[in-house]
N, C-alpha and C positions, 0 to 999 in steps of 0.2 A: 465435449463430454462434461458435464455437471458432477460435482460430487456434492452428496449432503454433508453436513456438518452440526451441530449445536451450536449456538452463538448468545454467548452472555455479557449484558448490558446495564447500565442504569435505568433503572424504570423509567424515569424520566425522559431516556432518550428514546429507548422502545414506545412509550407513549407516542413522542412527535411524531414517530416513524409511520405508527401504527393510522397516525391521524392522517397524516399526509399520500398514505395509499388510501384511503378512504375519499378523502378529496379527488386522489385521481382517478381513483374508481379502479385500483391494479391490487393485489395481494401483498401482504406485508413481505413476502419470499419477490415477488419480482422487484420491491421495492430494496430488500435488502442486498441480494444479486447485483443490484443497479453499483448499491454503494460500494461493494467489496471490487466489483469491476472497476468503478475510478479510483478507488485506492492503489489497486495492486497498476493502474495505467501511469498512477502520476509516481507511484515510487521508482517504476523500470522509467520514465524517462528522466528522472533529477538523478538517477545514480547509474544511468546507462556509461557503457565506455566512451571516454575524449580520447581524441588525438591530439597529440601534439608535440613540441618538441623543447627544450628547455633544459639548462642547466640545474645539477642540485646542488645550493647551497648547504643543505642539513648533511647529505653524506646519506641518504638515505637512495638505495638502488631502486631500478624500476622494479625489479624482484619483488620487493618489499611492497612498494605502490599496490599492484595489481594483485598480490598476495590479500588486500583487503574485502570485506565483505561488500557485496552488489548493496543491499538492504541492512539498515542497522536493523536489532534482535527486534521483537515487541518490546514495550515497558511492561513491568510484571506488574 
């Protein structure tokens, strides 16, 4: 299921964007889709769960670990 959204950018980079669906002969929306789909692929796999097993030197519990965020925030 697709949701729409609004999406604000540097002209700049909407420009490139805009140019390169043109190139590929696709709409700026399947070209932006494309991007937001390999973002959200590469951030679930670099902050997906590890296993493993190890002492803690800091004193910090696995509690605490996994208490962390999957994805840091956007930057504002």
């Amino acid at each position: 299921m697709n949701r729409r959204t609004t999406v604000s950018a540097p002209a700049e980079a909407l420009d490139t964007l805009e140019a390169e669906a043109r190139r590929r002969g696709v709409s700026l929306t399947t070209l932006l889709s494309e991007a937001v789909s390999e973002k959200a692929s590469a951030l679930r796999s670099t902050r997906r769960p590890r296993l493993g097993v190890g002492a803690s030197t800091d004193g910090r519990s696995a509690a605490e670990v996994t208490a962390e965020p999957v994805a840091h925030p956007p930057a504002s």
